[in-house]
N, C-alpha and C positions, 0 to 999 in steps of 0.2 A: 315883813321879812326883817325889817331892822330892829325889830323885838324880838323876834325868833333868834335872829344870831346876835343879840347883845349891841348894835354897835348903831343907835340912831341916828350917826349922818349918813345912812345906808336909802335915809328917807329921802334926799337928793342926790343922791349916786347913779352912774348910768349902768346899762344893763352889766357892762363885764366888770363892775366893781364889788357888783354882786356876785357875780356866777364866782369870781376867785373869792370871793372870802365863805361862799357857799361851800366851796371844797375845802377851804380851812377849817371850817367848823362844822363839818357837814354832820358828825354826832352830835352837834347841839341842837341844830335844826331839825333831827331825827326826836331827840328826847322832847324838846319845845313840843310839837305836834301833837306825839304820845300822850305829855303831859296835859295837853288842851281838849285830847278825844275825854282822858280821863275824869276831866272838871267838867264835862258837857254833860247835861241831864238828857241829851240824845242818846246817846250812848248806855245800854242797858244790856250788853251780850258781843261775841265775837263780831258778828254781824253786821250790827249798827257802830261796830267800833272799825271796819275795815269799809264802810258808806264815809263813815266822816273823815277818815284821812284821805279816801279817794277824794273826795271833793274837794279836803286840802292842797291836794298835789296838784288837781286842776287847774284851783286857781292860782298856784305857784306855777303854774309851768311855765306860762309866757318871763318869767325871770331867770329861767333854768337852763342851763344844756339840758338838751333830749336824753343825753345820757345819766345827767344827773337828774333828771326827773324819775328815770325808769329805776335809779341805782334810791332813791329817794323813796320810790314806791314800794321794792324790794324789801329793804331797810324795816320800814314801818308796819310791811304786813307780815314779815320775819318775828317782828317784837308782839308783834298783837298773838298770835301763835302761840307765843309764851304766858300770856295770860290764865 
């Protein structure tokens, strides 16, 4: 996550240091993903490209409001759409 949104002392941050600066940058951590489905040699069609962000957002969700998970999930499978 503190890759994702730019700001590595997010590495010892507690959970709501995150979830606010998630919403701060919540297009960064939307394109980071994107950007990570697209470098992954898993990824070869809509399909495998809407697998690897699921399993992104899973394991981001224990850091996320529920909302910003769902609004996270939204987001990402919006943009793959457009591929």
């Amino acid at each position: 996550m503190a890759r994702l949104l730019g700001d590595r002392s997010l590495a010892n941050a507690g959970s709501d240091s995150v979830r606010g600066l998630v919403e701060e940058r919540f297009s960064l951590l939307v394109q980071g993903i994107l950007d990570e489905a697209a470098a992954s040699d898993d990824v070869i069609d809509r399909d495998s490209a809407l697998t690897f962000v699921e399993d992104r957002v899973h394991f981001l969700t224990p850091l996320l409001e529920p909302n910003q998970a769902s609004r996270l999930r939204q987001a990402l499978q919006d943009k793959i759409e457009t591929w």
